[in-house]
C-alpha positions in Angstrom: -0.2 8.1 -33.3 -1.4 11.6 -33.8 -4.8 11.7 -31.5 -7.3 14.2 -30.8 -9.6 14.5 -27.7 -12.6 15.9 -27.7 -14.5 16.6 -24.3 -14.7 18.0 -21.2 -11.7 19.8 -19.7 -10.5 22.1 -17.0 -12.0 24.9 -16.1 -15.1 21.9 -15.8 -15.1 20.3 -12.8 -16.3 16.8 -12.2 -15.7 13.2 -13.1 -16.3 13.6 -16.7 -13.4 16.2 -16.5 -11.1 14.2 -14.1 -11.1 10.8 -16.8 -10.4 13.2 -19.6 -7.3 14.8 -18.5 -6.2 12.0 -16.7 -6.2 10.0 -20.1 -5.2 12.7 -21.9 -2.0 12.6 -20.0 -1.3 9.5 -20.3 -1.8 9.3 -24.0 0.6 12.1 -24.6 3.1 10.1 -23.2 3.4 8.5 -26.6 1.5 9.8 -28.8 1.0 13.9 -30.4 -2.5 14.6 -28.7 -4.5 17.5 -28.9 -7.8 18.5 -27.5 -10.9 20.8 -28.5 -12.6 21.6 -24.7 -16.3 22.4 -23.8 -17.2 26.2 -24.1 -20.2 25.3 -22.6 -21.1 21.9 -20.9 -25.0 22.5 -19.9 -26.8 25.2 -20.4 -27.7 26.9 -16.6 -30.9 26.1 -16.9 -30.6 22.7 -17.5 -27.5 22.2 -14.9 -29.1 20.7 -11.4 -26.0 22.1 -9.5 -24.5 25.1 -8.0 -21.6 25.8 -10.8 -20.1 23.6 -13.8 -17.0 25.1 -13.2 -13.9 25.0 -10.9 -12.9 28.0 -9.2 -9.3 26.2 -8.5 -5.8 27.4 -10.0 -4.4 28.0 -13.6 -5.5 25.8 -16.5 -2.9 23.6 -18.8 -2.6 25.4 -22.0 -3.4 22.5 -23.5 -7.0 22.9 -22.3 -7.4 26.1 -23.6 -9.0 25.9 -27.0 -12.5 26.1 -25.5 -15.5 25.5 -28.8 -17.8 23.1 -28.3 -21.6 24.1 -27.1 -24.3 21.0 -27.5 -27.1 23.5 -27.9 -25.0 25.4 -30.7 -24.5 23.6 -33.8 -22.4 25.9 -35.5 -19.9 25.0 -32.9 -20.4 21.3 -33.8 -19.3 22.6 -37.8 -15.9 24.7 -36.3 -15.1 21.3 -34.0 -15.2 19.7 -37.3 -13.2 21.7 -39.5 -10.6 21.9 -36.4 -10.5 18.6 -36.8 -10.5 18.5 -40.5 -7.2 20.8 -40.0 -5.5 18.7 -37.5 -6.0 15.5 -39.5 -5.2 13.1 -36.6 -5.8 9.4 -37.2 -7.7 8.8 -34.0 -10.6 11.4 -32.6 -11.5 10.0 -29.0 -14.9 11.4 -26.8 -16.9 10.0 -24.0 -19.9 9.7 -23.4 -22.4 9.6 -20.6 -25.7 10.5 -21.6 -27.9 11.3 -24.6 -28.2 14.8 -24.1 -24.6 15.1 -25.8 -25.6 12.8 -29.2 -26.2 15.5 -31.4 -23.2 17.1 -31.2 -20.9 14.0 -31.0 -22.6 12.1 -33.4 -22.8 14.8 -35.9 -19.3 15.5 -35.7 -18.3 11.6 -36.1 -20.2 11.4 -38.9 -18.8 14.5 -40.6 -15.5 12.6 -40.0 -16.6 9.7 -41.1 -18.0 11.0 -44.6 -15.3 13.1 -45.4 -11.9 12.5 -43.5 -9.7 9.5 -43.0 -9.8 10.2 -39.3 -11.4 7.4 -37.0 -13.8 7.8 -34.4 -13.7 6.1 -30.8 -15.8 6.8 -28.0 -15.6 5.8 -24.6 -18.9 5.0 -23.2 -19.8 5.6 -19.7 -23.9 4.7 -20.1 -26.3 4.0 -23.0 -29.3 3.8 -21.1 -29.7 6.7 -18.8 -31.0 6.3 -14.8 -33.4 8.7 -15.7 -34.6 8.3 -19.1 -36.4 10.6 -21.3 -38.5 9.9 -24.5 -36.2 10.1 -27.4 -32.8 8.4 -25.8 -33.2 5.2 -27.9 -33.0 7.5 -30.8 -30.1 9.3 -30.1 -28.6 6.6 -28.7 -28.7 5.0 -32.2 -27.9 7.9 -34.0 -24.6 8.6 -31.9 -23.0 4.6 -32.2 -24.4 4.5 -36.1 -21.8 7.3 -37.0 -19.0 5.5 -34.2 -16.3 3.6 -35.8 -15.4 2.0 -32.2 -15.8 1.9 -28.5 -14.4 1.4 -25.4 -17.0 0.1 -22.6 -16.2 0.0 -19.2 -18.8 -2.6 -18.1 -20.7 -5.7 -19.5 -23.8 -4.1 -18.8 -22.9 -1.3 -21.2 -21.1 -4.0 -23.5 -24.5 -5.8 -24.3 -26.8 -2.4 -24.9 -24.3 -1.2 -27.2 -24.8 -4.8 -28.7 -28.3 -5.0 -29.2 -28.4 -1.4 -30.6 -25.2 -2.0 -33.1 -24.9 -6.0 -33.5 -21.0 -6.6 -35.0 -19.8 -3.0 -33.3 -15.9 -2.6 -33.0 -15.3 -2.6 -29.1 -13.1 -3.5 -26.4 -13.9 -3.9 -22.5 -11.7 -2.2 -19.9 -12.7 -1.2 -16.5 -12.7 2.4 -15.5 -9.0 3.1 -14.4 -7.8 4.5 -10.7 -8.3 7.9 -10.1 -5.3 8.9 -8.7 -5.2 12.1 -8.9 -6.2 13.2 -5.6 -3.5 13.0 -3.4 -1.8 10.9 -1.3 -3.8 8.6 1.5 -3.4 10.3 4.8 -2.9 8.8 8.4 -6.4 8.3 9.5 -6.1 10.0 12.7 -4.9 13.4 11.3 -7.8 12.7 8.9 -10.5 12.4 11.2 -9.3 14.7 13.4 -9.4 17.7 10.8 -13.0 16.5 10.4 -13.7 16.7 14.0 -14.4 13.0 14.4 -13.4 10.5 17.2 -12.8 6.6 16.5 -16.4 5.7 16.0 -17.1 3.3 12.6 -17.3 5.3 9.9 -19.6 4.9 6.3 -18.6 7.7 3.4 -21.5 8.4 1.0 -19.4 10.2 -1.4 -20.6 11.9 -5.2 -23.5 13.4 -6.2 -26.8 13.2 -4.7 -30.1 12.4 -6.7 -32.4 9.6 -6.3 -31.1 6.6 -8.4 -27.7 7.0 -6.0 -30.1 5.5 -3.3 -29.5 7.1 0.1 -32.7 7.1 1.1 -32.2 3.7 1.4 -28.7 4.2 3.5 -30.5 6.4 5.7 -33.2 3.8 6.1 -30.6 1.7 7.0 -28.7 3.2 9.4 -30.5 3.4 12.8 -30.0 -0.3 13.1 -25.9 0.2 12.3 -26.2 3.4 14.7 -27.8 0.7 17.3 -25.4 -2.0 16.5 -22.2 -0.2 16.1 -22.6 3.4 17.0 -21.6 4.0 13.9 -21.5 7.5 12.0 -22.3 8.4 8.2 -20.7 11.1 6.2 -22.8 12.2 2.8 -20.2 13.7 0.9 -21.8 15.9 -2.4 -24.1 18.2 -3.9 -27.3 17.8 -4.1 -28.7 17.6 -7.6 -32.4 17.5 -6.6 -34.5 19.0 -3.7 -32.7 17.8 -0.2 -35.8 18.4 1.8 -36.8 14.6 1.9 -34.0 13.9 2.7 -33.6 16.3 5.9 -37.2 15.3 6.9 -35.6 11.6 7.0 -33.0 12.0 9.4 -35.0 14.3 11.5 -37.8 11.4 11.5 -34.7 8.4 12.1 -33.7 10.6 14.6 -30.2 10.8 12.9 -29.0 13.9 13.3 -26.1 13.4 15.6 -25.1 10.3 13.5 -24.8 11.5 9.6 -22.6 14.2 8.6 -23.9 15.9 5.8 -21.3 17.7 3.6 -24.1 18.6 1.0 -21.5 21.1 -1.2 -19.3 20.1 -4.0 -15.9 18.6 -2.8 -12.6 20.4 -4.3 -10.2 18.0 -5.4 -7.8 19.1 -2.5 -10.4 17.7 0.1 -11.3 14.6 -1.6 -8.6 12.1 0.3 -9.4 13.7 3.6 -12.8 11.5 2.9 -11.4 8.6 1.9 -8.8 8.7 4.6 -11.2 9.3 7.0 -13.4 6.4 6.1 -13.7 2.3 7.3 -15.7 2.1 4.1 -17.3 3.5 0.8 -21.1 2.2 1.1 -22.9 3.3 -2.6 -26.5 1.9 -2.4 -27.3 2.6 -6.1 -30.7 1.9 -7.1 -29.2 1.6 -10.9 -25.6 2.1 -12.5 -23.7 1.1 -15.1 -19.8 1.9 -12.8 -18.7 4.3 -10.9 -15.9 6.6 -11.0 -16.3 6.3 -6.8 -15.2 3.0 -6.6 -12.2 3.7 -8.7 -11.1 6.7 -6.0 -11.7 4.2 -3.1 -9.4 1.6 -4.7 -6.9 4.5 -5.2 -7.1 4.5 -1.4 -7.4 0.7 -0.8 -10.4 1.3 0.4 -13.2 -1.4 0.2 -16.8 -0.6 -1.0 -20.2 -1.5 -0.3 -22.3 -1.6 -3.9 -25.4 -2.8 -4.8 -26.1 -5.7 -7.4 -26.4 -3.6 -10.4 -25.2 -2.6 -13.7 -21.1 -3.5 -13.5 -20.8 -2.8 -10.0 -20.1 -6.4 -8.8 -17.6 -6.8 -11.5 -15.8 -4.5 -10.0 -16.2 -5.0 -6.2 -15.6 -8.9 -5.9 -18.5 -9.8 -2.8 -16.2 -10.9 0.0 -12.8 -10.0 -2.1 -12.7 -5.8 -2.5 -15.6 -5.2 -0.5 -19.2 -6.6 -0.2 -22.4 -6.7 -2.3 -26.0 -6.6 -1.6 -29.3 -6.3 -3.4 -30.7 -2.6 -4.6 -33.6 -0.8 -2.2 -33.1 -3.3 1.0 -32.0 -1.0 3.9 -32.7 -3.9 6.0 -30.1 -6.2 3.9 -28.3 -3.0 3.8 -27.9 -2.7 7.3 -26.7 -6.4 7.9 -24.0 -6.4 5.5 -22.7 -3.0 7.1 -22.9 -4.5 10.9 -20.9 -7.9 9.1 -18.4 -5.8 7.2 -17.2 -4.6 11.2 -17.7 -7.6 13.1 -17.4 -10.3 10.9 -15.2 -9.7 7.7 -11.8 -10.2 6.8 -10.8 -6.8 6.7 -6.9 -7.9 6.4 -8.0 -10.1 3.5 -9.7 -7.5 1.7 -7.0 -5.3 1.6 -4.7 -7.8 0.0 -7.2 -8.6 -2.7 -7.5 -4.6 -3.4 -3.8 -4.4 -3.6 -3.7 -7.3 -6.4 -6.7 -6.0 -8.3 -5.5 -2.4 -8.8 -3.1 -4.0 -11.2 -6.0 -4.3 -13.4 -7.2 -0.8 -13.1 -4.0 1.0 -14.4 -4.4 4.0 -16.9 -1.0 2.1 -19.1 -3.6 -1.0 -19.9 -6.7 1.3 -20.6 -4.2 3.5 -23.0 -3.1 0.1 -24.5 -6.4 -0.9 -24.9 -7.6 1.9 -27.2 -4.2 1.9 -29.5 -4.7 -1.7 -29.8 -8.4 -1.5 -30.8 -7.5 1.9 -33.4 -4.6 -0.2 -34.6 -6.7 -3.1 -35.8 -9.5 -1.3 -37.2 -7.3 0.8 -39.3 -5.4 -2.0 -40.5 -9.1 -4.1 -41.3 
């Protein structure tokens, strides 16, 4: 099938980035795929971070044909008649937040009116964690001018339901990110972090407030008591980090979280993982997470909260253990159990059977089988 990508490439950094490429090689195993890239991802002002782009080595050719700029629609119109040129039979973009339904819904539609070509998108979230006046509306106006869609959670599954009742879509959970590197020994791990045997938690992603570590800090002087246990928050902060330095000054936690508050390189990421007894994300709200696809890369269990598709993901008491949102006291429990009470040889043998269900070969298959049946209805 002759495919075209649009999205977010290298030189981007981030997981938006990471599931593009990563799919896009694995579609071009098979199929003739091509891909228009970002120009411009966010405008500064608008970008909470310290850079949207990676400072890393050369870039695949295949990334280079940089265009598309959400705040420049004449760039939407010269994606479009790209695409109009290339004539592929499938056009494939993600999507994780309203910001970007301008541009992709404008171009779908363009496609929709005037080409044969048929649109798929991959969605991420419909509602955002921190919505705005007007995402209902674009929300609409992006899946009215979809043909199809791939969602990677139920909760995402039944907004794009109630917003386009009969929509062509599949469900596949978000694949393995296996593209950092191999697992290594956890001594030489911890040791080039300067730790010692102690338990260890790994906070690891971006830090704003619906990722809930205020509540993990809330929660940790009772591990730290029970456990002596240590924390590492892994990721940049994408709001102001002074409450949460005025936390664990007041908690007294100083010696007992390790705060790498800069954005990880890919080359460092499984020096984390590897380090780590376990991935604790104490969301407040998600829809899934591209963490707990890297941690079951490293057969690493997870701590989640109950929302959004996390518990379809991590099985409570299978691949790692689930607990209600905002409860640093249930929090803490469920941390102290995970050490002294659970399974931990039984949760890696469930991790090691479900990764079979989070290949990139059945999320490919997934979206040719969905293209193939709409094109043929």
């Amino acid at each position: 099938m002759k495919i075209a990508m649009l999205g977010v490439f290298p030189p981007f950094r981030g997981g938006i980035q990471h599931f593009n490429t990563l799919l896009y090689h694995h579609l071009k195993v098979d199929h003739q795929v091509s891909v228009i890239n970002f120009a411009r991802q966010y405008p500064n002002l608008l970008f909470p971070g310290t850079s949207q782009f990676d400072s890393g080595g050369p870039v695949d050719p295949a990334f280079h044909y940089r265009l598309l700029d959400p705040v420049n629609p004449a760039t939407w119109l010269r994606a479009y008649q790209r695409l109009k040129f290339l004539a592929p039979g499938l056009v494939i973009f993600k999507y994780w937040m309203p910001f970007f339904a301008p541009t992709l819904g404008t171009i779908a539609y363009l496609l929709r009116k005037n080409t044969h070509s048929k649109s798929l998108c991959i969605i991420d979230n419909l509602a955002p964690h921190e919505p705005r006046p007007g995402d209902r509306w674009l929300n609409r106006f992006l899946v009215s001018n979809t043909d199809m869609f791939v969602c990677m959670s139920a909760a995402v599954e039944a907004e794009l339901r109630q917003l386009k009742p009969g929509a062509r879509l599949r469900r596949n959970p978000h694949p393995l990110y296996e593209n950092f590197g191999r697992r290594l020994p956890r001594q030489t791990a911890r040791r080039r972090l300067g730790l010692g045997e102690e338990p260890l938690l790994l906070y690891f992603g971006y830090i704003r407030r619906y990722k809930g570590v205020l509540t993990l800090l809330d929660a940790l002087p009772q591990v730290v008591e029970q456990l002596g246990a240590r924390a590492i928050i892994a990721g940049e902060f994408y709001e102001d980090k002074e409450p949460y330095l005025a936390k664990i000054e007041a908690l007294d936690l100083a010696s007992h979280v390790i705060l790498a508050d800069r954005f990880i390189p890919d080359e460092e990421v499984n020096l984390f993982f590897s380090a780590a007894d376990v991935v604790v994300l104490p969301y407040l709200s998600a829809t899934q997470s591209g963490i707990v696809s890297i941690a079951l890369n490293y057969d690493l269990p997870c701590i989640v909260t109950n929302v959004g598709g996390l518990p379809e993901i991590v099985h409570h008491k299978k691949s790692g253990l689930v607990v209600p949102p905002d409860d640093p006291q249930a929090l803490a429990e469920v941390i102290v159990g995970y050490f002294r009470e659970s399974d931990r040889k039984a949760l890696a043998r469930h991790i090691a059977n479900e990764k079979q269900r989070y290949s990139w070969q059945a999320f490919v298959g997934t979206i040719i089988d969905l293209a193939a049946a709409t094109v043929k209805d």
